[in-house]
C-alpha positions in Angstrom: -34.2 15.2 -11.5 -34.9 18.4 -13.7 -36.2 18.6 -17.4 -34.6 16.8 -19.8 -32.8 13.5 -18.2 -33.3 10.4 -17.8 -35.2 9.5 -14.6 -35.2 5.6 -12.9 -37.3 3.8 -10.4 -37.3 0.9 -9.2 -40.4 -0.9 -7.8 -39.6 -4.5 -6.9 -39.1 -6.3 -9.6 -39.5 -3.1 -12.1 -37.0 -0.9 -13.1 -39.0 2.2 -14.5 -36.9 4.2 -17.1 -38.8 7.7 -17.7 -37.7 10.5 -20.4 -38.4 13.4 -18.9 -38.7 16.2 -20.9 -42.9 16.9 -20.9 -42.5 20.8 -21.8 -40.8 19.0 -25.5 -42.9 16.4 -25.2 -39.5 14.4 -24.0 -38.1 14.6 -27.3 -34.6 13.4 -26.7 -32.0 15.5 -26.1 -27.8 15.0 -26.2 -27.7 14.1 -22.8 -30.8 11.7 -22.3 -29.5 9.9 -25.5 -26.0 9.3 -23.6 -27.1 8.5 -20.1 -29.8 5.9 -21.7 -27.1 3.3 -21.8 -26.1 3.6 -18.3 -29.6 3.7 -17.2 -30.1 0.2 -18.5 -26.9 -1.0 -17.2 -27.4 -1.0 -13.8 -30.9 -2.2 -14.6 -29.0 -5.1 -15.7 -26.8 -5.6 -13.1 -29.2 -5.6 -10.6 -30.1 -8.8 -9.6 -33.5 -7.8 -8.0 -34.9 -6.0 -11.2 -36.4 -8.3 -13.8 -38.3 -6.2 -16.7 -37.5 -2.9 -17.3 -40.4 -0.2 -18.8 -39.7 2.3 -20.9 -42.1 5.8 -20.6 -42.2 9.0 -20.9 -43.1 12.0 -18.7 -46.7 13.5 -18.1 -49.6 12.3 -20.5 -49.1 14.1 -23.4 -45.8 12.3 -25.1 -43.8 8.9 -24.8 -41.5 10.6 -26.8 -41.7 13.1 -30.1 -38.4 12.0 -31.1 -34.8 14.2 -31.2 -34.8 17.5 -29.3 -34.3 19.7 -32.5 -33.6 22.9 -30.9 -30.1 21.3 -29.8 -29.1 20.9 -33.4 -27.4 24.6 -33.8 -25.3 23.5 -31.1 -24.6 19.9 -31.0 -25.4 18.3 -34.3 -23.2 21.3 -35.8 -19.6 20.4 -37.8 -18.7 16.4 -38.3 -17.5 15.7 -35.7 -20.2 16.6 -33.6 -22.8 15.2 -35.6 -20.8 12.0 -35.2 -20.3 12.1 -32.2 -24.3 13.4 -31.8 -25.2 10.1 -34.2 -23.0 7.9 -31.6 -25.1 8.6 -28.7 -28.1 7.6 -30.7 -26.6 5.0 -32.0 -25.2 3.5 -28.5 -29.0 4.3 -27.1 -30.7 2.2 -29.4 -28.0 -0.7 -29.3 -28.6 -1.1 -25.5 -32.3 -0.6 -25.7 -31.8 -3.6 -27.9 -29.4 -5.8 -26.4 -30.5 -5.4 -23.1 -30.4 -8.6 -20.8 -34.0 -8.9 -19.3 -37.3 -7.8 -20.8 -38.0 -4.3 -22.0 -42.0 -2.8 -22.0 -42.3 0.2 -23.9 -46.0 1.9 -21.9 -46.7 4.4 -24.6 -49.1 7.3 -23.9 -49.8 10.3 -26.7 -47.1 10.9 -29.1 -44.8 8.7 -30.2 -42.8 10.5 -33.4 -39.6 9.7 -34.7 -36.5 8.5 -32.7 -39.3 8.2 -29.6 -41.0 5.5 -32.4 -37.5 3.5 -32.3 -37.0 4.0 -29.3 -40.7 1.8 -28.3 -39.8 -0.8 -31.4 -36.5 -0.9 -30.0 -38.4 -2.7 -26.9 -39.2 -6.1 -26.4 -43.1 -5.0 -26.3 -44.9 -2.3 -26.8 -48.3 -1.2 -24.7 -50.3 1.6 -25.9 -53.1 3.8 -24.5 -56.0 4.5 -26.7 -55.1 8.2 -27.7 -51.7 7.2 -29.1 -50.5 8.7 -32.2 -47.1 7.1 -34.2 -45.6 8.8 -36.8 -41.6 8.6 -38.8 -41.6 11.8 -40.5 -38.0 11.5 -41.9 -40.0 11.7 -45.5 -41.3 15.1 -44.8 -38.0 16.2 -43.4 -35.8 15.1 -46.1 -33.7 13.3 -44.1 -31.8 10.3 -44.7 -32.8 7.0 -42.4 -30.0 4.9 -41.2 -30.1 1.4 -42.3 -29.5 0.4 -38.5 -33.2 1.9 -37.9 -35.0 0.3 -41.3 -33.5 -3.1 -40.5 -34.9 -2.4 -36.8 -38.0 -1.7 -38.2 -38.2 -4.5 -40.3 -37.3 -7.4 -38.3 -40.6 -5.8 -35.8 -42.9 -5.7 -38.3 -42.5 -6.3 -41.5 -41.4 -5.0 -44.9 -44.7 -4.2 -46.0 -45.6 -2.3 -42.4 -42.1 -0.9 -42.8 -42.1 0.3 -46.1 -45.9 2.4 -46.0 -45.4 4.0 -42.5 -41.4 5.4 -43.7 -42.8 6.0 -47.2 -45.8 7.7 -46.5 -44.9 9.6 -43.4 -48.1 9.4 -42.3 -49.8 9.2 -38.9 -51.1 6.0 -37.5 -53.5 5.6 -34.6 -53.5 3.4 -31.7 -55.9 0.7 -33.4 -53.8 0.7 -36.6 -50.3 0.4 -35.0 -51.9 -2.5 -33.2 -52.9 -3.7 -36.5 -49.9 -3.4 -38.4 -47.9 -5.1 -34.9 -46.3 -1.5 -34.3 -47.8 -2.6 -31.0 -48.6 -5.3 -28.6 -51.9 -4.1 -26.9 -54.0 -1.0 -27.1 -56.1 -0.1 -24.2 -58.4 3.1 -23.4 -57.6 5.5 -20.9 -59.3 4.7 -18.5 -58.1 0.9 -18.1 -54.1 1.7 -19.7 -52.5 2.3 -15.9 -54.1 -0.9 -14.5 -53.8 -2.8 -17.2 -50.1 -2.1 -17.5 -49.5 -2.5 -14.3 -50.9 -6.2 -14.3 -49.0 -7.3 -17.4 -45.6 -5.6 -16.2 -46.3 -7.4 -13.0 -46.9 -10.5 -14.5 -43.6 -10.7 -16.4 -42.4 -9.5 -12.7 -43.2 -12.5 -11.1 -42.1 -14.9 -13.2 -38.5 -17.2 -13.4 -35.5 -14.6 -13.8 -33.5 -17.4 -15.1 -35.9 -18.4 -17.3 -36.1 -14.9 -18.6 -32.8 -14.3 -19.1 -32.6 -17.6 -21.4 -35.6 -16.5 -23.2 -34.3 -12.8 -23.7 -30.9 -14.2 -25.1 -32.4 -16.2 -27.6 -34.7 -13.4 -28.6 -31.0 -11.5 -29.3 -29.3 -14.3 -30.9 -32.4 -15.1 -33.5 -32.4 -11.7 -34.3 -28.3 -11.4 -35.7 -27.2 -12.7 -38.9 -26.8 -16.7 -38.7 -23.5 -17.1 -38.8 -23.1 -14.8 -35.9 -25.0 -15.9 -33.5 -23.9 -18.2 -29.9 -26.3 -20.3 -29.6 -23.4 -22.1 -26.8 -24.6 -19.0 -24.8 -28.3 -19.7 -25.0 -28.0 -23.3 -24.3 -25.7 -22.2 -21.3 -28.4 -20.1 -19.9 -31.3 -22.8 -20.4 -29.2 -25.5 -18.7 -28.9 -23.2 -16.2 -32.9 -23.3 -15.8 -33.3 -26.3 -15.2 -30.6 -27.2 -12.2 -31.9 -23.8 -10.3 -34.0 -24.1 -6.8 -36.6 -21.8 -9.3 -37.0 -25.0 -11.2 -37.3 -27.1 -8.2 -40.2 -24.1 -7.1 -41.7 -24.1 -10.2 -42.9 -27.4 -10.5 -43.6 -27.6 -6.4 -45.9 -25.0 -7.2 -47.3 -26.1 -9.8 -48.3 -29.8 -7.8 -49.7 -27.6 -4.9 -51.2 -25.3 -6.9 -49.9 -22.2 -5.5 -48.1 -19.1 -7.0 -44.6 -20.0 -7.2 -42.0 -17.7 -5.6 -39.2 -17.2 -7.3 -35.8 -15.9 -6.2 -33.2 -16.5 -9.2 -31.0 -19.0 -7.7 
C-alpha cells in the first residue's frame, strides 16, 4: 500500500495492524483514522487471528499523533470538523472495544492521538528509545472527555493529570513507571522480545480469550451498564469446548496444548 494507510498482516495467529505514514512519522491522517475500524473488523471476524498488534511504520515513530497538514482542508467548517472528530472518535472506540487482545509494539515517538491510540490497547510494549508526549497544553487545544476518562481508567488520575497538565515528555523508563506501559526493552532485544510475548498470547485458548477480553470491556463501562449475561455466556462456553478438554490433557502429559477454538 502507499504512504499514509493503514496496512494489515496476518501471521498465524497475529493480525499486524501498521500506520504507515514514516515520512510524518505516521501521524494519522483522515483516511487511516476511518479505515482503522475496518481494519480491526475483519481482524475480528476472523476465526484464525487471535491478538491483534498495533505499530507503526519504519523505526522512527509509532505514531506522532494527527496529520496536521490536513487541517486546511479537512478539519475546516463544522461540519467537517465533525465529521473529522467522528473518525477519530469511531477509531478509538474500536481500538477499544475490540473482541480479542490488542498489543500496542511502540518504537520512537509516540505524541498525541498516536499516545491514545497505544493506551487505547490492551498492552502496551515499548523499545528503549521511546519518547510519549500529550501536547494539547502547548497547543491550546481542548481534550475530549472521551480521551481523559481513557486515560484515567489506564493509569491513573495522578499519572493522568501531570502528563496532560505538564505537557511534558516522558521516556521509556518513566512511562513504564507511571504504567503508560507494560514492558520496556532495549533495542537490541525489543523485536524478539515482542515477538515471544505476542506469540505467547498466540498460542493460547481463543475462547478463553475472548471471555477474558469481554470482561475486560464490561468492567470498564459504567455499572449499571454493563452485561455481565454476556461474559458468563462466553466463560460457560470455555469450559464445554474440546480446548478445555486439550487443555487439561496437556497439562497431565505435560505437553504444549494445541488449541483450535472449538
Amino acid at each position: 500500500m502507499s504512504e499514509g494507510q493503514i496496512r494489515v498482516t496476518v501471521e498465524g495467529p497475529i493480525c499486524r495492524i501498521v500506520l504507515d505514514q514514516p515520512t510524518k512519522m505516521n501521524a494519522m491522517n483522515f483516511d487511516m483514522w476511518s479505515a482503522l475500524p475496518d481494519a480491526l473488523k475483519r481482524a475480528e471476524a476472523e476465526a484464525g487471528i487471535r491478538v491483534i498488534t498495533l505499530e507503526g511504520a519504519g523505526d522512527r515513530a509509532f505514531c506522532a499523533g494527527a496529520d496536521i497538514s490536513q487541517f486546511g482542508e479537512k478539519r475546516t467548517g463544522e461540519e467537517a470538523t465533525r465529521a473529522y472528530d467522528r473518525a477519530i472518535a469511531n477509531g478509538m472506540d474500536a481500538l477499544v472495544n475490540a473482541s480479542k487482545p490488542t498489543i500496542a509494539l511502540i518504537r520512537g515517538i509516540c505524541f498525541g492521538g498516536g499516545m491514545m491510540l497505544a493506551l487505547a490497547c490492551d498492552i502496551r510494549l515499548a523499545r528503549g528509545d521511546s519518547r510519549f508526549r500529550l501536547p494539547a497544553a502547548r497547543l491550546g487545544l481542548g481534550y475530549a472527555n472521551y480521551n481523559v476518562a481513557l486515560m484515567v481508567q489506564r493509569i491513573g488520575v495522578t499519572a493522568a493529570s501531570d502528563i496532560l497538565f505538564s505537557a511534558r515528555i516522558l521516556d521509556a523508563t518513566e512511562a513504564y513507571r507511571v504504567g503508560v506501559t507494560s514492558a520496556v526493552w532495549n533495542t537490541d532485544e525489543f523485536e524478539e522480545r515482542c515477538k515471544n510475548y505476542v506469540g505467547m498470547i498466540g498460542a493460547n485458548a481463543p475462547l478463553t480469550l475472548a471471555a477474558i477480553k469481554r470482561g475486560l470491556i464490561e468492567l470498564s463501562r459504567p455499572e449499571t451498564e454493563r452485561n455481565l449475561a454476556a461474559v458468563n455466556t462466553l466463560v460457560e462456553r470455555c469450559f464445554t469446548s474440546a480446548d478445555y478438554r486439550e487443555g487439561q490433557a496437556a497439562f497431565r502429559e505435560k505437553r504444549d496444548p494445541v488449541f483450535t477454538g472449538q
